[in-house]
N, C-alpha and C positions, 0 to 999 in steps of 0.2 A: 548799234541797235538803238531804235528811239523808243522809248514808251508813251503811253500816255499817263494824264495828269493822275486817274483815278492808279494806274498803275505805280508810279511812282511814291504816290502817299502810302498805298499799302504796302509798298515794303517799307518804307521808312517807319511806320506804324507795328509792322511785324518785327522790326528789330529793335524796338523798343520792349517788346513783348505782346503787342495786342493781336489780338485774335481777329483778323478779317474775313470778309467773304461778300463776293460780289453777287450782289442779286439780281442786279438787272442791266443794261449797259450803259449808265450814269449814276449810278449808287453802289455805297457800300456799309455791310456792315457792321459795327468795329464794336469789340469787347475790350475796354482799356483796364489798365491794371488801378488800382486805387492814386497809387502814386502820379499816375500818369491824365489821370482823368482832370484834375483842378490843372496843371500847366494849361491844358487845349481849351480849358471853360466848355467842359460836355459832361454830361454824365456818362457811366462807368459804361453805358449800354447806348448808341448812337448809331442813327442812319444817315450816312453823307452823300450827297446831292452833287454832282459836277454840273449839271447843265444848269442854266437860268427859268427853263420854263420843263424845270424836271416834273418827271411820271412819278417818282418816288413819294409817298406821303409822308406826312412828318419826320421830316430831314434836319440838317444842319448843312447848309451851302458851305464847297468845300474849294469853290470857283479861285479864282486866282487872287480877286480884292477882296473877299471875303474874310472873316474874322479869325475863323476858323486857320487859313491860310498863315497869315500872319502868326498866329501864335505855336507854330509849328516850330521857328527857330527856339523856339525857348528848350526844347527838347532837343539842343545842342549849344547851350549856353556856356558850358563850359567843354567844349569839345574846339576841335581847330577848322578852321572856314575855310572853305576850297567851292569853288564856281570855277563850271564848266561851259563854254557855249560851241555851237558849229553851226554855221553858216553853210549852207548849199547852195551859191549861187547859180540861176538858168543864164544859158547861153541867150542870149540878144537875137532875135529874129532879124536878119541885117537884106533881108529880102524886099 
């Protein structure tokens, strides 16, 4: 099953404890717990933004280079590292 970016962060966000919910289909909402709020550099109350020329207003970009992005490992700093990738490669058009 693949997800998307905005999907992926909300679960990892929800199993941290924060409270998500999608508003629109490039933003979300996120309620982080105090502990969890100063690792991400957000306040406790945040709207995050996937796209580059997002609809969402006063957001925090949550895009891939993004700062936001980055400080996400830190909410597994002391946990163990595992990366996954899958390639689907298309068949060659040999016509």
């Amino acid at each position: 099953m693949n997800k998307t970016l905005p999907d992926v962060i909300a679960d990892v966000l929800t199993y941290h404890g924060d409270v998500v919910d999608k508003t629109a289909e490039d933003c979300l909402d996120v309620v982080a717990p105090p502990e969890i709020a100063p690792l991400l550099d957000v306040p406790e109350y945040v709207r995050l933004s996937f796209s580059y020329g997002g609809t969402c207003e006063d957001t925090v970009s949550a895009t891939f280079d993004s700062k936001f992005f980055g400080s996400l490992g830190k909410l597994f700093a002391n946990a163990g590292k595992f990366a996954s990738a899958r390639f689907e490669p298309s068949l060659p058009n040999i016509e």
